[in-house]
MISEMI-358233 format. One line per 10 residues: number of its first residue (from 1); for each residue x, y negated, z negated of C-alpha. Coordinates in steps of 0.05 Angstrom, whole numbers. Example, Ala and Ser with C-alpha at 12.3 -4.5 7.8 and 13.67 -1.06 7.14 Angstrom:
residues 2
1 = 246 90 -156 | 273 21 -143
***
This chain:
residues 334
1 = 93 -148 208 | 28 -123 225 | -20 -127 163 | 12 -176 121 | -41 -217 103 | -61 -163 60 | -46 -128 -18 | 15 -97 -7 | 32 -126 67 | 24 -211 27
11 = 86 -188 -27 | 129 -155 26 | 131 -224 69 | 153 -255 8 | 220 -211 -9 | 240 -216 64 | 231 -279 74 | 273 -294 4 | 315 -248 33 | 334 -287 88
21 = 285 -248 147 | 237 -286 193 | 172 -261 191 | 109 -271 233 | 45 -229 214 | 6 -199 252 | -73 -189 222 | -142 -195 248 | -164 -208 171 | -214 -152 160
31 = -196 -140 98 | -148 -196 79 | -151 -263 69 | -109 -332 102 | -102 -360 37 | -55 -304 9 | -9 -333 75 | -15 -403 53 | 1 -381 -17 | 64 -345 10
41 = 91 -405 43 | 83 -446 -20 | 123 -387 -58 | 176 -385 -2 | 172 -456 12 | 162 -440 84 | 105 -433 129 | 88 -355 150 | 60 -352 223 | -4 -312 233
51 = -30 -278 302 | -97 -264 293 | -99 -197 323 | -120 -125 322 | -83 -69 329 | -140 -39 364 | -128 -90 415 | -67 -56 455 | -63 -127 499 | -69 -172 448
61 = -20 -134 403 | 32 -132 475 | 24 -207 485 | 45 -221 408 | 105 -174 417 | 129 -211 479 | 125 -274 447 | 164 -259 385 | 203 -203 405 | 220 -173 345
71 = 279 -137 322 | 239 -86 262 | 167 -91 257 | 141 -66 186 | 69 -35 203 | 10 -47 142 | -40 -51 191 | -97 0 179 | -163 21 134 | -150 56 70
81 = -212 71 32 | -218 145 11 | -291 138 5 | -309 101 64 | -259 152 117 | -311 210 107 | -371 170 124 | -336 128 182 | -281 179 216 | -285 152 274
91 = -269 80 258 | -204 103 211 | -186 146 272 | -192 87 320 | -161 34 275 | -100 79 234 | -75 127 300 | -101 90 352 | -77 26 332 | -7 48 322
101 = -9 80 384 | -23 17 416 | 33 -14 370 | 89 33 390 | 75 27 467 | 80 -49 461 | 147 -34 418 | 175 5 473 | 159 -46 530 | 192 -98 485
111 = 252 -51 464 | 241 -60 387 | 249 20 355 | 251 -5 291 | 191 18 249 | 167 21 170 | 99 55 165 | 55 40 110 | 35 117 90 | 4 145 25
121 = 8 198 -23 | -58 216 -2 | -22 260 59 | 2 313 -3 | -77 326 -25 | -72 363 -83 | -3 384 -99 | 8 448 -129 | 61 427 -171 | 94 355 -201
131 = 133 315 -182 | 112 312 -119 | 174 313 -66 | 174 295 11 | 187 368 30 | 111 388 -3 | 70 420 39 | 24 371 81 | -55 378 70 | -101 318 63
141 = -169 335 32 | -204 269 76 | -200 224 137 | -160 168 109 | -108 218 90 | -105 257 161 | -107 198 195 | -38 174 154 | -6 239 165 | -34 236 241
151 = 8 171 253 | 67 210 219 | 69 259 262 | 59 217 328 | 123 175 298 | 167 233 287 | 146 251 363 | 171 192 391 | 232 190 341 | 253 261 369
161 = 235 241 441 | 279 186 437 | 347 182 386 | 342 101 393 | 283 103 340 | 297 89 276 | 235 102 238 | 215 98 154 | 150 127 131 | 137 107 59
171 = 91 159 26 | 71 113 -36 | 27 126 -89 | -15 78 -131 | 1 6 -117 | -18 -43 -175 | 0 -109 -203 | 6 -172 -174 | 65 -233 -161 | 93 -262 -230
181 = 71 -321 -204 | -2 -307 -213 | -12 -338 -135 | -16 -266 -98 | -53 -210 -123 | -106 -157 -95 | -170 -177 -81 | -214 -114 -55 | -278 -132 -13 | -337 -109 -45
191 = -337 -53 -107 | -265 -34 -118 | -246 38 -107 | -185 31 -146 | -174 34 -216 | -134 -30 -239 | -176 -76 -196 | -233 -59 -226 | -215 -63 -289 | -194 -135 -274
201 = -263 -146 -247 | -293 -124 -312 | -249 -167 -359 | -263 -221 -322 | -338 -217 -316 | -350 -197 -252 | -374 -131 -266 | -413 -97 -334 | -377 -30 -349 | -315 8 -321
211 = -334 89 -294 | -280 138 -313 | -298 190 -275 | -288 261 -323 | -256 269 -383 | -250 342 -375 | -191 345 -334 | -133 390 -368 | -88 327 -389 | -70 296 -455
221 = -133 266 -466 | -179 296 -403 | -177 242 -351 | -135 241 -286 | -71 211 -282 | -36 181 -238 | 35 142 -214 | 24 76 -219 | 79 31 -180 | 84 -41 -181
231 = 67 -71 -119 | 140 -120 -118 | 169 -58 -136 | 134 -28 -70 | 155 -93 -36 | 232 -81 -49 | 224 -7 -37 | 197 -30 48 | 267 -79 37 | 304 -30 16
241 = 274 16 79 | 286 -32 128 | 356 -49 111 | 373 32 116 | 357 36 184 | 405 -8 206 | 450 55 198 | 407 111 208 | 366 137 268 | 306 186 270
251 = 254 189 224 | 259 187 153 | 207 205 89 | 202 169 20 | 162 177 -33 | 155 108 -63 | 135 119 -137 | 151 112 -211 | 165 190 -227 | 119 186 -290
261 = 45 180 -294 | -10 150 -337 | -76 171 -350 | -144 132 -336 | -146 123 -404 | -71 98 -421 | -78 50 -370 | -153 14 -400 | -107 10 -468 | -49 -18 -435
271 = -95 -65 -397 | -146 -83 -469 | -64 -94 -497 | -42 -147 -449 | -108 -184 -438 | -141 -190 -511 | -194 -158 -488 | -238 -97 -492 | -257 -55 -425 | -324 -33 -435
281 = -329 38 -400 | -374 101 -402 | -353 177 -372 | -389 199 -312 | -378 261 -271 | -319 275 -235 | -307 250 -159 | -301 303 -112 | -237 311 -84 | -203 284 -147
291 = -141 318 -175 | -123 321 -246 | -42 303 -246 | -7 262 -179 | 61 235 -186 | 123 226 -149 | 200 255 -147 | 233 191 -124 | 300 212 -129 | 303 215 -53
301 = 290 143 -49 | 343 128 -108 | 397 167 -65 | 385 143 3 | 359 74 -4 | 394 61 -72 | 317 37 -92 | 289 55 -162 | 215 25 -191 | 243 -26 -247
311 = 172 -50 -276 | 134 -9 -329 | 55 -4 -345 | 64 -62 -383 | 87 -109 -329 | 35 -81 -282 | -28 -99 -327 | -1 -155 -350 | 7 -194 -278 | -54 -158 -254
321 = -90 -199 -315 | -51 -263 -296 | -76 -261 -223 | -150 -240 -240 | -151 -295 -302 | -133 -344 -252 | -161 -326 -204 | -234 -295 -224 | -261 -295 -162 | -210 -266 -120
331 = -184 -312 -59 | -228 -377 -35 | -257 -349 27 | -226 -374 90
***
């Protein structure tokens, strides 16, 4: 697994692990931390081997593959801030394609054509209607996004290129939550750009006031909303994607996602509800490139991978509180 010292990457390892997979994880820990690993092993009550690599690293990444030789690799692996992509192209360009471009070649030398991609919702841009299904037109408004729906396209290449591919992309929405357990949860380097996280950060001290950026959008009560999935729901969903393409070949889309939304707003007073709290928060302008409504169809998903989103808002704040409470500083640093 390439990435899975990360958010979403740390709560995969655990399912497949409990699930009875071996995993090692591949991660050069830009933006993740070793401790979510050891934390994993004490939840799986095994210890989770790490290659400190980069994808950009095409040798590096060929020498791991050799080693392990692995029959499905589940690629995380990448940059995702929204922000950051349209004043750095180039590096989202150099680490999202070009690292999986180093990633496939080594899968081909080592005859592993077994993939799930990490993708996002952010490849839709602004739908022009909801839910949003897989067969939406394609149009990313920023680099982060075209560099997701780049990769797609190179893997459906290689997919129709060669019939022995069995490839997953997972278009999902707006990860949240953390493990029950309170030991894994997301931990953003500097100023979150999410939502959840930073509300989090504000309960617990770490920052003054919440920005909800407009209240003018046309929605029950003006501000954007949003499918919010819970990230061991997400987890199960890459199981779920994984064990399907032990019977299918090509390349496959699915929109990973709830089917419902919540507003900025819905969210805070879910969030004030399961932490005793109040979210201080003032309304500043709009962010460009915002939409006012995003949220998924997953029936595809339900039909073909027999995978449905079982947690609600409630259970989302609620272990997003637990992990920040306990955690108020985020991970020790390695």
């Amino acid at each position: 697994m390439t990435g899975g010292a990360g958010y979403i990457g740390s709560h995969t390892v655990v399912q497949l692990v409990e699930s009875g997979h071996e995993v090692v994880v591949l991660d050069n820990l830009c933006t993740s931390r070793r401790a979510a690993l050891d934390r994993v092993a004490g939840l799986v009550g095994a210890p989770v081997p790490l290659r400190q690599v980069d994808v950009r690293d095409e040798a590096q990444v060929q020498a791991v593959l050799d080693d392990v030789r692995p029959d499905a690799v589940v690629h995380f692996a990448g940059l995702k801030a929204v922000g950051e992509s349209v004043g750095d192209p180039e590096r989202y360009y150099r680490t999202n394609v070009a690292g999986t471009l180093n990633l496939v070649r080594a899968m081909q030398r080592t005859g592993c054509r077994v993939l799930v991609f990490s993708s996002s919702a952010t490849v839709y841009g602004d739908p022009a209607a909801v839910p949003v299904r897989e067969d939406f037109p394609l149009q990313p408004t920023n680099p982060y996004g075209r560099s997701k729906l780049m990769v797609e396209q190179v893997l459906r290449d290689v997919a129709a290129a060669d019939p022995t591919w069995r490839v997953a992309l997972l278009r999902y929405f707006n990860p949240v939550g953390a493990h029950p357990s309170g030991r894994i949860g997301e931990d953003p380097l500097g100023v979150p750009s999410n939502l959840l996280p930073y509300v989090c950060q504000v309960a617990v001290g770490r920052r003054d006031r919440l920005h909800v950026f407009g209240d003018d959008y046309p929605t029950p009560d003006g501000t954007g909303v949003r499918d919010y999935i819970h990230v061991v729901d997400l987890a199960a969903g890459h199981l779920a994607a994984l064990h399907a393409l032990g019977h299918r070949t090509g390349c496959h889309v699915w929109n990973l996602g709830t089917g419902r939304g919540y507003s900025v707003l819905e969210v805070v007073a879910a969030f004030e509800r399961a932490a005793r709290r109040v979210v201080p928060h003032d309304v500043v302008d709009r962010r460009p490139g915002d939409v006012a409504v995003c949220y998924a169809d997953p029936l595809q998903a339900e039909a073909d991978l027999g995978w449905t989103a079982k947690l609600g808002i409630e259970e989302m704040v609620q272990d997003a509180w637990a992990w920040q409470a306990a955690n108020p500083q985020g991970y020790p640093p390695d």
